[in-house]
C-alpha positions in Angstrom: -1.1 10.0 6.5 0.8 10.9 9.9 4.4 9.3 8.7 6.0 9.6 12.3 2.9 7.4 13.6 2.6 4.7 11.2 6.4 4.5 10.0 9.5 3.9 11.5 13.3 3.7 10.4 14.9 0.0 11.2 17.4 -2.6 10.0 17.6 -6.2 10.3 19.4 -7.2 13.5 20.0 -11.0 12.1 18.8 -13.4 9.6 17.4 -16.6 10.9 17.5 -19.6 8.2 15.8 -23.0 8.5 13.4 -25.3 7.6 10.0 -26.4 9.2 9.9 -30.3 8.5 7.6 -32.8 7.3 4.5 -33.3 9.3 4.9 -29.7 11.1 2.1 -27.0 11.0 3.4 -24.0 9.6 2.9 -21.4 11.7 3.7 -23.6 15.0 6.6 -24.1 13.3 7.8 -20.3 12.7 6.5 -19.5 16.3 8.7 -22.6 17.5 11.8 -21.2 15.9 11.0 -17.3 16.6 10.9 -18.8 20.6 14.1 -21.1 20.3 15.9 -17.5 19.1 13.8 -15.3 21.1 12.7 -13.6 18.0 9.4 -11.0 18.8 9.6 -8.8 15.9 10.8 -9.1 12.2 9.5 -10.0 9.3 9.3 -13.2 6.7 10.5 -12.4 3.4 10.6 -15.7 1.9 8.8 -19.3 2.7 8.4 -22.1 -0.3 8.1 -25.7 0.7 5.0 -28.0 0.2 1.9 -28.8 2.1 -0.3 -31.9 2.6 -3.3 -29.9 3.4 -4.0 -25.7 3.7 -6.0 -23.2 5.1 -6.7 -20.0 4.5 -9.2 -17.1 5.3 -10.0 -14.6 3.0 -11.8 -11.0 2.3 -15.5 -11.5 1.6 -17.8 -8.5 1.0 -19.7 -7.5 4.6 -21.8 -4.2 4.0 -22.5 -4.4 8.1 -18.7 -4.3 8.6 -16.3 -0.6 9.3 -15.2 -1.0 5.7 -17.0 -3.2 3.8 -15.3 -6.4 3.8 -14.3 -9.1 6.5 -13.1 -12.2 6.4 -14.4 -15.7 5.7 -14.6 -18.7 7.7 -11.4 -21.2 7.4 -11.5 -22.9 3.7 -9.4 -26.1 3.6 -7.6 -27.5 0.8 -6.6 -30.9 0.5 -3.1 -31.1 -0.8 -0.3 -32.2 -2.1 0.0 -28.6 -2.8 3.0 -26.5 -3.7 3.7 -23.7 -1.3 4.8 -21.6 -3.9 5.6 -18.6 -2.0 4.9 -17.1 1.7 5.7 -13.8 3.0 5.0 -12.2 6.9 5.4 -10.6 9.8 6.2 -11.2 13.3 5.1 -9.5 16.2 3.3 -9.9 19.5 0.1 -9.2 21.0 -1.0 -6.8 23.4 -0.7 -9.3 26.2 2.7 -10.1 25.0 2.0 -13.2 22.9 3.5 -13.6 20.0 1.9 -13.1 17.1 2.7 -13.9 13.2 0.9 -12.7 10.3 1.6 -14.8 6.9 -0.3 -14.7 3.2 0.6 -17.7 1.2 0.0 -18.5 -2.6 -0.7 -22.7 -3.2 -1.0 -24.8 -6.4 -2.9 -27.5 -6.1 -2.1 -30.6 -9.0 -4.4 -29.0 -11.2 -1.7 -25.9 -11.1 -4.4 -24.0 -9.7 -3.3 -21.0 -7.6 -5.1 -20.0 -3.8 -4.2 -17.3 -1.9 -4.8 -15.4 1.4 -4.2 -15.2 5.0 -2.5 -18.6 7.1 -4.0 -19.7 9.9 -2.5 -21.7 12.7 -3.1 -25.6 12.8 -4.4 -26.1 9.0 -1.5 -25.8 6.7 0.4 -29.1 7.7 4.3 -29.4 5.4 4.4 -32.5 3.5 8.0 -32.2 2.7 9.4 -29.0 3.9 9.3 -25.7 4.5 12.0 -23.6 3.6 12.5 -20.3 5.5 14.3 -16.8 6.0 13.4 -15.2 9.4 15.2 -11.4 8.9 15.0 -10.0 13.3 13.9 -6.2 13.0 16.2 -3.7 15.1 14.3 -0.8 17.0 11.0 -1.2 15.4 8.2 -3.4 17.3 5.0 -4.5 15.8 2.2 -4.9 18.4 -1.1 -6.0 17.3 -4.1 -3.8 18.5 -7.4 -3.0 17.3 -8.1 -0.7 15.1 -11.2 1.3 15.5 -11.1 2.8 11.7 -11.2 -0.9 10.2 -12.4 -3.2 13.1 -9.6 -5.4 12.8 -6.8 -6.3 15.0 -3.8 -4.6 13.1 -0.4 -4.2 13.6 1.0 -1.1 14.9 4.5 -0.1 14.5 6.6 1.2 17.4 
């Protein structure tokens, strides 16, 4: 692996605590917050809360794709459903649009668990959405794609 390319030396430049209320989507609400602190790049090392409905795409085997796998159409879950625990990233696109990569785990009221990735406009809080937004300090994450995997990856500069 070429460290110096794909690794960088950082800190946290602030901590950003709040909650995305009842009603909200999820990831409008983290990109709402990220804009009201002018926040492009940091991470998400902790989201709990609960959710009236979900979505998620996951990995499904693809023989035709780069590496075998790509990812499936949105599956919705109809709540109430415990957010039991969300972690991320936050970055921006190549056109400068921000960008935020979150995987969740949910219970449903069968305490069954689902995982994978968020998407934006599906996973709606039904009471809140607890968060901790840490700001990265000299270390960007811009979204490219990535010819090795065929998907739009992170890059870290």
């Amino acid at each position: 692996m070429d460290v110096k390319r794909n690794v960088i030396k950082s800190g946290v430049k602030r901590v950003v605590a709040g909650r995305i209320p009842r009603g909200e989507d999820l990831l409008t609400g983290i990109k709402e917050i990220c804009k009201e602190y002018d926040i492009k790049h940091g991470y998400i090392p902790m989201l709990i809360g609960s959710l009236d409905k979900g979505r998620f795409i996951y990995a499904i085997s693809d023989e035709k794709a780069p590496i075998g796998f790509a990812y499936s159409d949105p599956v919705d879950l109809e709540g109430p459903l415990e957010l039991i625990y969300a972690q991320g990233l936050i970055g921006v696109e190549e056109s400068g649009e921000l960008s935020i990569h979150v995987h969740m785990l949910v219970s449903d009221k069968y305490m069954r668990v689902f995982a994978g990735h968020t998407t934006e406009g599906g996973n709606i809080v039904a009471a809140t959405g607890e968060i901790i937004i840490h700001e990265l300090e000299k270390a960007e994450y811009i979204r490219k794609f990535d010819e090795k995997t065929g998907f739009k990856l992170f890059q870290i500069q």
